[in-house]
C-alpha positions as CSV (number, residue, x, y, z in Angstrom):
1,X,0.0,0.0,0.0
2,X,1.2,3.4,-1.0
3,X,1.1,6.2,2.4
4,X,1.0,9.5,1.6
5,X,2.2,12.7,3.7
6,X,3.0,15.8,2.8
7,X,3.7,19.9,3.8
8,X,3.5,23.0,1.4
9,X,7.0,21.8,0.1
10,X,7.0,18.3,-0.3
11,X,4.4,15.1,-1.0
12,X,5.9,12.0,-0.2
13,X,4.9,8.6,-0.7
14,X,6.1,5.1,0.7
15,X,5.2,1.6,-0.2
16,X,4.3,-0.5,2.3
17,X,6.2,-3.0,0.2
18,X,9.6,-2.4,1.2
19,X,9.3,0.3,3.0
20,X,10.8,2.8,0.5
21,X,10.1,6.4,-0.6
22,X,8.2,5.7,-4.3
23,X,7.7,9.7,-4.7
24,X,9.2,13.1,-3.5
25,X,6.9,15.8,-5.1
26,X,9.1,18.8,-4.4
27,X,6.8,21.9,-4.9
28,X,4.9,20.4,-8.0
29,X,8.0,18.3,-9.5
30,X,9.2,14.7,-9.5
31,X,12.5,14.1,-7.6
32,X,12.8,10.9,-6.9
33,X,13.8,8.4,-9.9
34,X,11.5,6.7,-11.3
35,X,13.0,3.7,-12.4
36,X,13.8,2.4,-16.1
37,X,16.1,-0.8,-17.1
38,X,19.3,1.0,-16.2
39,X,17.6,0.7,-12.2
40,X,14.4,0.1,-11.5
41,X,13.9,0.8,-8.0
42,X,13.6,4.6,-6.6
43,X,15.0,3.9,-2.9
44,X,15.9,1.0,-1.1
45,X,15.7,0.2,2.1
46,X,18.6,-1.5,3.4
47,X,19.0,-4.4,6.3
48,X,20.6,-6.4,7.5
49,X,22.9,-6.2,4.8
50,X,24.9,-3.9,2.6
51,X,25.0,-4.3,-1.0
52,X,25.1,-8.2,-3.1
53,X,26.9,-9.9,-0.1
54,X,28.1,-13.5,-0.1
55,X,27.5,-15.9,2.5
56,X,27.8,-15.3,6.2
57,X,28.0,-17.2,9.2
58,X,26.2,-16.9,12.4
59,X,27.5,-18.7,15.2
60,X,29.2,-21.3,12.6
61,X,25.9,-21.4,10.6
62,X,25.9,-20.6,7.0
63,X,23.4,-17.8,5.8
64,X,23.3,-16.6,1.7
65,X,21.2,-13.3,1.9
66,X,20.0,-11.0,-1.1
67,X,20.8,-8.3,-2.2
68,X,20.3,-5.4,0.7
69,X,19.1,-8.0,3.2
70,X,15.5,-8.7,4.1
71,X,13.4,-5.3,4.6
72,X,13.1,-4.6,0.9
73,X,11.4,-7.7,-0.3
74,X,9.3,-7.3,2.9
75,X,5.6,-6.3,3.7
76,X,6.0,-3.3,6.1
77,X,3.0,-2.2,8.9
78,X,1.5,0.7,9.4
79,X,3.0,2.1,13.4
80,X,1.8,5.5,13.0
81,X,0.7,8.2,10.4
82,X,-0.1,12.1,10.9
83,X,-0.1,14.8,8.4
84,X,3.9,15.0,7.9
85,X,4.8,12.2,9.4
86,X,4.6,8.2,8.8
87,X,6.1,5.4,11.0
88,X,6.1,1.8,9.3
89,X,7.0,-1.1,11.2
90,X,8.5,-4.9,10.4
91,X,8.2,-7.6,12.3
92,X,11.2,-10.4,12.1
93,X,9.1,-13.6,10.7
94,X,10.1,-17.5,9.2
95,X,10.7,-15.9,6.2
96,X,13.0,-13.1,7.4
97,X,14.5,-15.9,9.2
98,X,15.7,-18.0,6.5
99,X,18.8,-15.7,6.0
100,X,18.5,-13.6,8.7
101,X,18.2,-15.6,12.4
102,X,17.3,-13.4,14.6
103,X,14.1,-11.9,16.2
104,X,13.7,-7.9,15.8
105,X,11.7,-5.1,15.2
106,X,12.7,-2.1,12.3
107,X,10.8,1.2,12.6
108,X,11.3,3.6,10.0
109,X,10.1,7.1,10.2
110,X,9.6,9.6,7.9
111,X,9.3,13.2,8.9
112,X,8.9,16.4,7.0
113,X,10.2,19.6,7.7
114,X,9.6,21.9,5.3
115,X,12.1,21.1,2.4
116,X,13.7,18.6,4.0
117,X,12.7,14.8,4.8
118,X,13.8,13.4,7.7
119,X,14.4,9.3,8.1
120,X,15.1,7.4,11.2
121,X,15.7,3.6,11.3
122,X,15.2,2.1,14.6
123,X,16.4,-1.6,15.4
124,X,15.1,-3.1,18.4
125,X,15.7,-6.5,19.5
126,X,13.3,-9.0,20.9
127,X,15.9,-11.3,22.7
128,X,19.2,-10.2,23.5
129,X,21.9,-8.3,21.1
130,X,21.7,-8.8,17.5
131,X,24.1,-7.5,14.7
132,X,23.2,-5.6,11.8
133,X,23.8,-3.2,9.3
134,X,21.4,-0.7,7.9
135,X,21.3,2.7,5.9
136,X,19.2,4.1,3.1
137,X,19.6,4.4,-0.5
138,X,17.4,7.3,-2.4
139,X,17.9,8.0,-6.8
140,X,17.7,11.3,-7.0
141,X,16.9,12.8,-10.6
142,X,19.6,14.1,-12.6
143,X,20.4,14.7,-16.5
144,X,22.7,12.4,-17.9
145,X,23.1,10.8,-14.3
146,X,25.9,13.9,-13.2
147,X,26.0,15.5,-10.1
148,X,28.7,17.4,-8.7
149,X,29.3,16.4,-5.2
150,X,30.3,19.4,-2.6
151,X,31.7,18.7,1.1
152,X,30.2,21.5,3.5
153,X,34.2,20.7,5.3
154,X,37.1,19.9,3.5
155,X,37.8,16.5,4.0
156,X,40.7,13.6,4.4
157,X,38.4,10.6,4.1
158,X,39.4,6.8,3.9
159,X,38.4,5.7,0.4
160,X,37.2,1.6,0.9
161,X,37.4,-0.4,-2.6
162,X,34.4,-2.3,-3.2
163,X,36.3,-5.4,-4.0
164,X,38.4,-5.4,-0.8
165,X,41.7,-4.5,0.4
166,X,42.7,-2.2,2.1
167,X,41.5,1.5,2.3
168,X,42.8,4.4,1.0
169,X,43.6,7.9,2.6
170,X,42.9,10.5,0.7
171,X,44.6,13.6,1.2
172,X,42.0,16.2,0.3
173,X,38.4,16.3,-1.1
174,X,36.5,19.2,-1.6
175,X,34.4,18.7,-4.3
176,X,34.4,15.9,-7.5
177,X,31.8,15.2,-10.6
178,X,30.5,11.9,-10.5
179,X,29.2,11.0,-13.9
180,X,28.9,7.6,-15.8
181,X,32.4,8.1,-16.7
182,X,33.2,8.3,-13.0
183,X,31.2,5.5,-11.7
184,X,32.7,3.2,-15.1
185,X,36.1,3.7,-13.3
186,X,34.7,3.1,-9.8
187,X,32.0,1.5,-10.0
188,X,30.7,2.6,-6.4
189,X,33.1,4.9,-4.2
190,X,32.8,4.6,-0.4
191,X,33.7,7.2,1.7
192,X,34.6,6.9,5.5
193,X,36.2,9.0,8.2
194,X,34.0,12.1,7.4
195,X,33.9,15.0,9.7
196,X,29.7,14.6,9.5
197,X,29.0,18.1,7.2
198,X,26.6,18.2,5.1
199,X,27.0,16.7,1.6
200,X,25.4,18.5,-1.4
201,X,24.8,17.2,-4.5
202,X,24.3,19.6,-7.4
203,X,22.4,18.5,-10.8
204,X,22.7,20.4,-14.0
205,X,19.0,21.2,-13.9
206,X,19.5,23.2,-10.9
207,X,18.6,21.2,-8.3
208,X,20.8,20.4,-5.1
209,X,20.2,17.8,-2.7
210,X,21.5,18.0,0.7
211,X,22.9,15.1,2.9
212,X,23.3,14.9,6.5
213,X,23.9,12.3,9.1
214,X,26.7,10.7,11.3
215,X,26.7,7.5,9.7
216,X,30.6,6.4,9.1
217,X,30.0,5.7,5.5
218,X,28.3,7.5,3.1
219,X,28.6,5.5,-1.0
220,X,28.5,7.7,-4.1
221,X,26.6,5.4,-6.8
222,X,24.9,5.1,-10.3
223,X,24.6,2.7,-12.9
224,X,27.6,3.2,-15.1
225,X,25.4,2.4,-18.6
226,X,22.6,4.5,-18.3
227,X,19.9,6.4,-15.7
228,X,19.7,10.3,-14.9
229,X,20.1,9.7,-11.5
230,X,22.6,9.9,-8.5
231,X,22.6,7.8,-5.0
232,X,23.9,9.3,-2.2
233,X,24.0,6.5,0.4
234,X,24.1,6.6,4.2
235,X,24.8,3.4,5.4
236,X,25.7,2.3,8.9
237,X,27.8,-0.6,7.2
238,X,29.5,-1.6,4.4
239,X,29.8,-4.0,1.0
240,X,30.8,-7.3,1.6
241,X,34.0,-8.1,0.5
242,X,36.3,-11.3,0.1
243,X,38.6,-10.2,3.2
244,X,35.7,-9.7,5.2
245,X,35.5,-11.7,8.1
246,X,32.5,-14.3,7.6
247,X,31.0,-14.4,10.8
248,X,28.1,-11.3,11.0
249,X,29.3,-9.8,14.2
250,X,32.5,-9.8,13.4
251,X,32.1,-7.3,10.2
252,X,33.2,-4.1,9.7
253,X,31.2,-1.2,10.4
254,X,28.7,-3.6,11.9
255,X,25.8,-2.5,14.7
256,X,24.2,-4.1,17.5
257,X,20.9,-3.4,19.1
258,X,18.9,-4.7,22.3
259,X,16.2,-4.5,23.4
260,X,15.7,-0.9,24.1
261,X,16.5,-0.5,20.2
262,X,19.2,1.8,18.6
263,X,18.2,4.6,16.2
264,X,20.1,5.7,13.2
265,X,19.0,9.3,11.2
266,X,19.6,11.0,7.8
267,X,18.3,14.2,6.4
268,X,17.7,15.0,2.6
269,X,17.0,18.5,1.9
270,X,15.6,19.7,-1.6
271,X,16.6,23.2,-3.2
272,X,16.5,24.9,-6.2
């Protein structure tokens, strides 16, 4: 089922299925992607897992998840709904279980205020700690897939290859273009070690979208073949590589919740 809130800014709508934003109507225009065979999704919502992960263990028991995890082939309920805001709620179940063993609850909040949309994941355990990662995963439109991506604070992140290895310190970063060409090269660049400014993407249309959150990595990603869109992704975690450790809890980056829950929050703000 589709939810729909909204403010004299933006109109927003989530699927039930998944989770996920399927619409950001910013004053009277579609920002969100809309999907086509370069990527047909619009926003993903992502947990336990980050990215198309290989097997993992879990106390010497052997899991093969899909790709993102569990929450976005999942039927979410409805917690809580208002005006400008929207809670929906899932429910750890067999099927969750068959690659994911453990017993949990994942809110995810939507909030508007005024231009900006705010989204909290909250990770509560039914029985004891559990491991995780999670983090979001928005398309926003832009022409001929190009952004150019601005740091509010210079920074000296630690660049993490996809395939593994170790990471790279970069010495300064400012600003770059990411553009098919760019994402061709790199396919998707990880960033960690941020100071936690704000991180701006600017289209050629005119639009910018601002980032914010305190997650440790944020991934810069579009398909490299086609789609006029850009992914800015906060993710408390990271793609699964060959040198990762197998065992969940032992990942990088990973989380753990009780059950009092833990919450984890981004902000995308709209301009133009």
């Amino acid at each position: 089922m589709i939810y729909i809130i909204k403010n004299k800014f933006i109109t927003l709508s989530v699927n039930s299925d998944g989770g996920s934003m399927t619409s950001i109507n910013y004053l009277g225009e579609e920002r969100l992607w809309q999907g086509d065979e370069f990527w047909q999704s619009q926003d993903v919502v992502i947990f336990p897992i980050v990215g198309h992960a290989g097997e993992y263990t879990v106390d010497g028991k052997t899991y093969e998840p899909k790709s993102h995890g569990v929450a976005r082939y999942a039927e979410f309920a409805l917690a809580d709904i208002g005006v400008d805001n929207l809670t929906l709620e899932l429910t750890s179940n067999p099927v969750t279980r068959k690659t994911y063993p453990f017993d949990f609850v994942l809110k995810i909040t939507y909030k508007l205020k005024k231009n900006k949309i705010e989204i909290t994941y909250t990770v509560q355990s039914k029985e004891g700690k559990i491991p995780f990662y999670v983090g979001g995963h928005p398309g926003m439109k832009a022409p001929g897939g190009e952004a150019v991506i601005e740091f509010e604070n210079e920074e000296s992140p630690l660049c993490y290859p996809v395939g593994g290895g170790e990471p790279v310190k970069m010495e300064t970063l400012k600003r770059f273009v990411a553009n098919k060409e760019f994402f061709r090269e790199c396919k998707t660049l990880q960033l960690g070690g941020l100071s936690g400014g704000a991180i701006t993407a600017h289209t050629t249309d005119g639009y910018s979208y601002t980032y914010k959150s305190d997650c440790p990595v944020f991934a810069f990603w579009s398909n490299e073949e086609g789609g006029e869109y850009i992914c800015v992704e906060p993710w408390w975690g990271i793609n699964d590589s060959e040198d990762s450790p197998s065992e969940l809890s032992e990942k990088p980056f990973i989380n753990f919740a009780d059950e009092e829950g833990s919450k984890f929050t981004y902000t995308l703000e709209i301009n133009k």
